[in-house]
C-alpha positions, -999 to 999 in steps of 0.1 A, spaced: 308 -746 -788 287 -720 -770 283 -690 -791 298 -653 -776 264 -639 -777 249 -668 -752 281 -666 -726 273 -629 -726 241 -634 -719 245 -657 -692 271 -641 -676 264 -609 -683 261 -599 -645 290 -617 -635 312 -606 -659 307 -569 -654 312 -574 -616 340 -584 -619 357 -559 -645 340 -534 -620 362 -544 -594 394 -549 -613 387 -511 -627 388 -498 -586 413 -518 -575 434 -503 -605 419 -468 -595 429 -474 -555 462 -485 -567 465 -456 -590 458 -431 -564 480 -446 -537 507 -442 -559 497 -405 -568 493 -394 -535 529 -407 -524 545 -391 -554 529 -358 -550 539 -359 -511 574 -362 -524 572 -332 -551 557 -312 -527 580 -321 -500 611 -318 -524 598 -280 -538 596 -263 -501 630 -280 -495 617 -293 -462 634 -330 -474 617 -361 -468 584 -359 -445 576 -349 -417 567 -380 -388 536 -355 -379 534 -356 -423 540 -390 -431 521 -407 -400 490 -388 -414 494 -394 -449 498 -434 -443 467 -435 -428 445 -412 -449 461 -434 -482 449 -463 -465 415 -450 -458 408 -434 -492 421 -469 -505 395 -492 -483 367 -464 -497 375 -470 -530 372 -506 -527 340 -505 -510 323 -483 -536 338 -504 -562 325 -532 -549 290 -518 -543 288 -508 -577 299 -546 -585 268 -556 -565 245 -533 -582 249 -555 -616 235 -586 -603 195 -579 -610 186 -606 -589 207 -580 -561 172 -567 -556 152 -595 -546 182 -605 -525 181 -573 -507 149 -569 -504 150 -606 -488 177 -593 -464 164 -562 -454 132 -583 -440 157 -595 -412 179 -562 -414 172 -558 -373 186 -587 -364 216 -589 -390 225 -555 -378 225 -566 -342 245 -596 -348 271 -582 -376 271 -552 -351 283 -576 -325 304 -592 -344 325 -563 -360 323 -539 -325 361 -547 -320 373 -540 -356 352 -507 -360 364 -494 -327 402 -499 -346 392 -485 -376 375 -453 -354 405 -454 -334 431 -455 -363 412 -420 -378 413 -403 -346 450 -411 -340 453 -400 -373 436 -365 -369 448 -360 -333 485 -377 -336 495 -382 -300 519 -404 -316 541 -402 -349 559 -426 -367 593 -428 -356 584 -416 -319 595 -436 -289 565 -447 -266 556 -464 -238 521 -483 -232 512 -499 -204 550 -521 -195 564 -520 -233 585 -495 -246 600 -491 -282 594 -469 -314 567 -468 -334 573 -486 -365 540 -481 -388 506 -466 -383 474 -485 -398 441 -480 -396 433 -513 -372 468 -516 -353 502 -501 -343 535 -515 -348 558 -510 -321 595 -517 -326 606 -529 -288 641 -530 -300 648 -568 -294 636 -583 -322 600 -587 -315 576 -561 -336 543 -555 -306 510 -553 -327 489 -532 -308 448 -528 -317 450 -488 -319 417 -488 -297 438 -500 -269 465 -466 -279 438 -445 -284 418 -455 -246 454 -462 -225 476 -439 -209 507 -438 -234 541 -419 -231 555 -403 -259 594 -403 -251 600 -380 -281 570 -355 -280 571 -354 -316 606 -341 -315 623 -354 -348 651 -339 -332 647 -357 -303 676 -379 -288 673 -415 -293 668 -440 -257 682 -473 -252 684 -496 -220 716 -519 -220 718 -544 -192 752 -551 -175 753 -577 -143 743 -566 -110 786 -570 -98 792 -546 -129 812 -513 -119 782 -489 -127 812 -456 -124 831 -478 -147 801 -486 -169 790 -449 -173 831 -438 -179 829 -462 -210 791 -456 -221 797 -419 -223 822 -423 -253 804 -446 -271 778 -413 -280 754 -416 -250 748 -380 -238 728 -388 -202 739 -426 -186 714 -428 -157 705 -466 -141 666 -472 -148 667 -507 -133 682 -531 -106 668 -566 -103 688 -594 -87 694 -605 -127 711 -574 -134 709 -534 -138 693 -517 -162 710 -486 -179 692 -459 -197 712 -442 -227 704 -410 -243 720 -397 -275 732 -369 -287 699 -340 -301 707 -337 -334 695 -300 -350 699 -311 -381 683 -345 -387 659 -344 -413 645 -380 -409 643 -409 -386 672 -432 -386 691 -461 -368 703 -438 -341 687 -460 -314 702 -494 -329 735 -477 -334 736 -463 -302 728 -497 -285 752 -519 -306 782 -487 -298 770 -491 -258 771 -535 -263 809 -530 -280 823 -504 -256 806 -528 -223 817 -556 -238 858 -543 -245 854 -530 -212 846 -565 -194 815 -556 -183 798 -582 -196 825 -612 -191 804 -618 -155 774 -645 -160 738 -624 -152 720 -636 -123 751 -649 -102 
């Protein structure tokens, strides 16, 4: 049996790397969770109700940074109790020019994300919750990180988007910010559908501007606007509830019993 004394002596470095790291990555996790509780208490003491998107869009990615910076000094200070780091640096730093020209290479694309994801942080042409359009794909912003944004198209799909691309292309913000804003669909109904007919029955079903987008020799294209509602306080379903009340009132209609593309 090896004594306690001799396994901390051998491993003396490596052991007190590692409990280094587990003590930041406790401390990251510790302050994510401290930041999203005191957004709530403050948030629940002004009476303003849950966050803001301009609020909430901002604080996801300033959790997410502080965590990543937390992590990296921990694991620096992980680094640092090797003793033989030295002589490996030192070693490194001999061919630090060309390391930083190829690591530089290498990482050009995820920086630019990273320095993207800060400055749509800071200047939030975009919020959570916001319905956009960039380049041909529409839908509503579903979450905010520091590399990429999540776009909810509406049909399933989630579009990943490398927040360079959001932060260097022309995007359009459907909802300015608005959380008031009313929520767009597109319903497609076949190109022999009665569009008077269709907007008589699409009205009703809560859309509050029925104006055709669209016409292909598949179909047409119909763009619904909801209802502004004053006195939302946070971003709901109203865009899939709208859509599914538009598919039901189309569908009792018989709208949609004609085949697309015929």
């Amino acid at each position: 049996m090896i004594p306690a004394a001799s396994f901390w002596g051998s491993h003396q470095d490596l052991v007190s790397a590692v409990v280094t790291m587990g003590v930041a990555t406790a401390i990251a996790f510790a302050v994510d969770r401290m930041a999203i509780a005191r957004a709530g208490h403050v948030a629940a003491k002004v009476g303003e109700g849950p966050l803001s998107r301009a609020a909430e869009t901002r604080l996801r990615l300033i959790r997410r940074l502080v965590f990543v910076v937390i992590l990296v000094i921990g694991a620096a200070l992980a680094l640092s109790r090797f003793t033989q780091f030295e002589r490996l640096a030192t070693g490194i730093l001999a061919s630090s020019a060309v390391l930083g020209l190829v690591v530089g290479f290498a990482a050009r694309q995820t920086l630019a994300n990273l320095v993207a994801g800060i400055l749509l942080a800071v200047t939030q042409p975009i919020r959570i919750g916001d319905t956009v359009t960039i380049g041909d794909d529409t839908g509503r912003v579903d979450d905010l990180t520091l590399s990429y944004t999540y776009i909810d198209p509406g049909d399933g799909r989630l579009m990943v988007v490398p927040n360079e691309r959001v932060a260097t292309s022309i995007v359009f913000n459907h909802s300015t910010g608005d959380r008031t804003a009313p929520a767009t669909v597109s319903v497609w109904v076949p190109p022999a559908a009665d569009l008077e007919q269709a907007r008589g029955v699409l009205e009703p079903a809560g859309a509050a501007e029925v104006t055709v987008a669209e016409m292909t020799p598949e179909g047409v294209r119909i763009e619904l606007k909801g209802q502004r509602d004053h006195e939302r306080t946070q971003v709901g379903d109203e865009e899939a509830q709208l859509r599914e009340s538009a598919h039901k009132a189309l569908r009792k209609a018989g709208l949609l019993d004609r085949p697309f593309g015929e």
